[in-house]
N, C-alpha and C positions, 0 to 999 in steps of 0.2 A: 148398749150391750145386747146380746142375746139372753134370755130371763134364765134359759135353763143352761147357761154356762155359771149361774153364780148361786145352783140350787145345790145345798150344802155346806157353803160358806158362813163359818162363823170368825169371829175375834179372833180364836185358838186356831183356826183352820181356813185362814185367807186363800181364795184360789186366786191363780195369776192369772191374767190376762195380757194380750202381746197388744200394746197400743199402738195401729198402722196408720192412726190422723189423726184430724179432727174435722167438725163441722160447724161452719160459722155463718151467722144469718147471713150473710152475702158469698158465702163462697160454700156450699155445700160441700162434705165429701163425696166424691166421685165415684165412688168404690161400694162394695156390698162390703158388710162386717161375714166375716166365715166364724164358725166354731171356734173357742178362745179365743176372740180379738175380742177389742173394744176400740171406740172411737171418742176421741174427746169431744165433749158436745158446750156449745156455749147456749144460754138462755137468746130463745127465737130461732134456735136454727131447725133446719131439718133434721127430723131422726133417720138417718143412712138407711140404705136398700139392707135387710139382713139384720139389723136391728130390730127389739122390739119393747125395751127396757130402758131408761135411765139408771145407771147408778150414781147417784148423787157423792160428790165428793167429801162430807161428813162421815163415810162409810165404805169409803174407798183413800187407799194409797195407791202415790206412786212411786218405785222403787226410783233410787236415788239416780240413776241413770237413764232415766224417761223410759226405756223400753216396754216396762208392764207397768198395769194397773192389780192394785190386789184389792177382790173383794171380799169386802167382812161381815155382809148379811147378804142374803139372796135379796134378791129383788123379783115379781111378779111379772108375765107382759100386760105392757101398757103402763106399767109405773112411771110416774112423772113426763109421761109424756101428753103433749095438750093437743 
């Protein structure tokens, strides 16, 4: 994710994000993350171009139709990424 698309976000007050992938240790995504996206990220892959954030799935949903992810605590740049 972007850090400052999820500064705000609490429990009470999930922001949605539009999920346009993912990235996976062999198959990067391809794409920049724009303002509200997100990208699904698996453990070892690349953090996307436009990205600068993990939000870790303990603290994110996804709505029941894959399209968005909603965040339920901000997160920082540079959070969980290695």
């Amino acid at each position: 994710v972007r850090a400052g698309d999820t500064f705000g976000a609490d429990a009470d007050n999930p922001l949605p994000l539009a999920l346009v992938g993912e990235s996976l240790p062999a198959k990067p995504f391809p794409g920049t993350v724009l303002p509200g996206q997100a990208v699904r990220i698996m453990t070892g892959a690349p953090v996307p171009a436009g990205a600068d954030a993990v939000l870790v799935a303990e603290v994110a949903g996804v709505e029941p139709d894959g399209r968005r992810v909603l965040a339920r605590e901000p997160v920082s740049p540079g959070r969980h990424v290695g």
